[in-house]
FIMIRO-266362 format. One record per residue (C-alpha): residue number from 1; y, z negated, x. Coordinates in pm, 1 decimal. Layout:
<rs>
(r NUM, (Y, Z, X)),
...
</rs>
This chain:
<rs>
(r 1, (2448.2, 2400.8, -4861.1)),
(r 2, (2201.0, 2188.1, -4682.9)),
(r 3, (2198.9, 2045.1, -4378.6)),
(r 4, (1988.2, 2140.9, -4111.3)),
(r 5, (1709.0, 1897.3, -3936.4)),
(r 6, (1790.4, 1778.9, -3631.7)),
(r 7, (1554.2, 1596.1, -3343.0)),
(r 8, (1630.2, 1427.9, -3106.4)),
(r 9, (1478.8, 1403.4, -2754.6)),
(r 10, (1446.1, 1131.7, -2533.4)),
(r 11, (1716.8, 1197.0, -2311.6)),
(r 12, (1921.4, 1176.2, -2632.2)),
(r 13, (1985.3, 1546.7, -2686.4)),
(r 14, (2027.3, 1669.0, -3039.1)),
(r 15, (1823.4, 1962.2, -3155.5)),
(r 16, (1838.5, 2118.5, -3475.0)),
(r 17, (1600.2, 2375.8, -3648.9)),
(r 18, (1777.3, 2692.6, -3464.5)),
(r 19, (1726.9, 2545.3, -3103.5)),
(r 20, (1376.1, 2476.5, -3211.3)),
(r 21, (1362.4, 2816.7, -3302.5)),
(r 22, (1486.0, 2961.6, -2989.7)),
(r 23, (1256.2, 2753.8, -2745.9)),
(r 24, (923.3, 2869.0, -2962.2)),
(r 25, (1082.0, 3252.8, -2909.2)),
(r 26, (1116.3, 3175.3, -2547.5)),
(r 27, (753.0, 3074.4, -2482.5)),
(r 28, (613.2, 3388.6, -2673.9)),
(r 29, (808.3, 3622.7, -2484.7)),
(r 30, (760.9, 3497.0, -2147.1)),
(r 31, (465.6, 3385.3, -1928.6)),
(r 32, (435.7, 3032.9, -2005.2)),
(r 33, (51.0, 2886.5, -1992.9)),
(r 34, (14.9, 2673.6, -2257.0)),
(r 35, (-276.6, 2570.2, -2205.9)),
(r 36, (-158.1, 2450.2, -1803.1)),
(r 37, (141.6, 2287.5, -1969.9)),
(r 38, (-30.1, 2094.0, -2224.3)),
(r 39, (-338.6, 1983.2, -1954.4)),
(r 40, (-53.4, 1840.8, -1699.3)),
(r 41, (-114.7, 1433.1, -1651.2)),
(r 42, (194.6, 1239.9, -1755.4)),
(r 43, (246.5, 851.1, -1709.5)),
(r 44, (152.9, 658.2, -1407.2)),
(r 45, (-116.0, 877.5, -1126.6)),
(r 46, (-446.5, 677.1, -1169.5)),
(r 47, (-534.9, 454.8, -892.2)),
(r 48, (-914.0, 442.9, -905.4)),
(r 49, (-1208.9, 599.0, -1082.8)),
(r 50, (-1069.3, 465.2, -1444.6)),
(r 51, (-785.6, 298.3, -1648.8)),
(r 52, (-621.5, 7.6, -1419.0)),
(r 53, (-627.5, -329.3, -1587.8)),
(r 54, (-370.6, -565.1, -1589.5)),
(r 55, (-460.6, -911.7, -1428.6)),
(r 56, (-198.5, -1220.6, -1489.3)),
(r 57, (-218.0, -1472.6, -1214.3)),
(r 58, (-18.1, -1780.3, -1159.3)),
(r 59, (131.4, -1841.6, -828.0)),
(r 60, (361.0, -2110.8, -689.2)),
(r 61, (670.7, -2042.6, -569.2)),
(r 62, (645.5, -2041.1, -211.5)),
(r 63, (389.0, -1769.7, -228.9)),
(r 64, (555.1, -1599.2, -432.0)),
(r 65, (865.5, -1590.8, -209.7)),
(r 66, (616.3, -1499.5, 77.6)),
(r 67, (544.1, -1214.3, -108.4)),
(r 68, (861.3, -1087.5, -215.9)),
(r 69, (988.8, -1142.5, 154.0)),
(r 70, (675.8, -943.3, 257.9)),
(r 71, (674.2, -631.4, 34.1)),
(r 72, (1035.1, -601.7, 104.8)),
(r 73, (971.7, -600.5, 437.8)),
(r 74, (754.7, -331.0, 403.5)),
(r 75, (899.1, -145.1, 161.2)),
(r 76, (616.5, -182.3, -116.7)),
(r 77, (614.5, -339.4, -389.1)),
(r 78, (439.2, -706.8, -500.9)),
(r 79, (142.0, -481.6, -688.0)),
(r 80, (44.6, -297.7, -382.3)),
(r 81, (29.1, -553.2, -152.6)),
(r 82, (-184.9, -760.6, -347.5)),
(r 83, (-358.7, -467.8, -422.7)),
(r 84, (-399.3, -442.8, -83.6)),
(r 85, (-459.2, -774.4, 36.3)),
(r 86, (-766.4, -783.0, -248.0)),
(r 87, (-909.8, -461.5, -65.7)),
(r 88, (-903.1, -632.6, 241.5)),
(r 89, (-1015.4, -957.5, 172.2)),
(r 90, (-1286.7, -839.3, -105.7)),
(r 91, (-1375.0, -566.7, 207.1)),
(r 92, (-1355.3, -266.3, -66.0)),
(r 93, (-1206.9, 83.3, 8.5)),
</rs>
């Protein structure tokens, strides 16, 4: 006798053919809009009009500590408030 497959998810659940089985028979006899579930976004909400870009800078210490101490403060993180503090400087919505 063979084994059956098994998958496994990402939360580390193990699934084998039969509990494959019984989630496909679940969305055919209920409601579920597949076509909804499979247009929902996942990942990170986008922050402009396309794909953000990822820009390495270097920056000395003591800025970098003003920084920290600053997005603490405000309970942001280092991202947004130089995110921010380009929008304000660069005078861009």
């Amino acid at each position: 006798m063979t084994n059956p497959k098994t998958y496994g998810t990402r939360s580390g659940r193990v699934l084998t053919d039969a509990d494959v089985e019984a989630m496909a028979d679940e969305v055919v006899a209920s409601d579920y809009d597949v076509d909804l579930l499979k247009a929902r976004r996942r990942g990170r909400p986008s922050m402009g009009t396309g794909p953000a870009e990822v820009v390495p800078v270097r920056i000395d210490p003591e800025l970098r500590a003003a920084m920290e101490a600053r997005a603490a403060a405000d309970h942001t993180t280092t991202s947004e408030l130089i995110r921010e503090a380009l929008r304000r400087f660069l005078e861009v919505a």
